[in-house]
N, C-alpha and C positions, 0 to 999 in steps of 0.2 A: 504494500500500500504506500501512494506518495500522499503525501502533503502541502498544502499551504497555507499558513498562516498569517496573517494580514498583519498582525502585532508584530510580528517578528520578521518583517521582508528586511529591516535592516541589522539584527542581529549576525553576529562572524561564528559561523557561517550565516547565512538568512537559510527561513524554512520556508525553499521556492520549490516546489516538487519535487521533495525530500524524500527520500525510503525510509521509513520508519516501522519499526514495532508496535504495535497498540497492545498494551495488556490491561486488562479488565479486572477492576474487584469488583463481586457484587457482592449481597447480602450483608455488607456494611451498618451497623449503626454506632457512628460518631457522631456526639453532640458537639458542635460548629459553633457557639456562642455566637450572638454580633460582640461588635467591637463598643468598648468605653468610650461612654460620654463624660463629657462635664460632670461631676456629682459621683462618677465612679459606677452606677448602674448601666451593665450592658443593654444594651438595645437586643429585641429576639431576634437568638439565632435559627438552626435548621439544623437535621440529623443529614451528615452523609449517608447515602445508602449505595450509591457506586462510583470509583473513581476509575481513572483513565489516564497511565501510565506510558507517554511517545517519547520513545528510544530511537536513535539514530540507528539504522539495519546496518547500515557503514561501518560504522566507529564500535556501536556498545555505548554511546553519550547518552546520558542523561538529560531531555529538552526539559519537559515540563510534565504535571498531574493538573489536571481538570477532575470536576465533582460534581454529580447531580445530588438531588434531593431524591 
C-alpha cells in the first residue's frame, strides 16, 4: 500500500506515495482524557478503540499512529 499525506508533503523524507505498512489494533479501550484548561479540569475526552500504526515498507521507520473512537 502507498501513501499520501497532505500534512506531511514536506516532511524529509515527504509521505508522497510512500510504501508503507499499516498495522491495526482493534479492540482497544484507552481513556484519551481532553486536554487542561484554565482551573486544571480536563475538558471530555474519548476511549481509543482502534489505532493505526504506518511504517515505512523501505526503511522499518516509524511515521506516525492515528486513532479512532
Amino acid at each position: 500500500m502507498a501513501i499520501t499525506d497532505p500534512s506531511f508533503t514536506r516532511a524529509d523524507p515527504p509521505i508522497v506515495d510512500r510504501p508503507v505498512w499499516l498495522v491495526r489494533y482493534g479492540g482497544l479501550s484507552i481513556t484519551d482524557p481532553g486536554p487542561p484548561v484554565e482551573g486544571g479540569t480536563p475538558l471530555p475526552g474519548h476511549v481509543i478503540r482502534h489505532a493505526y500504526v504506518y511504517i515505512d515498507a523501505s526503511t522499518g521507520e516509524y511515521l506516525y499512529t492515528t486513532d479512532t473512537e
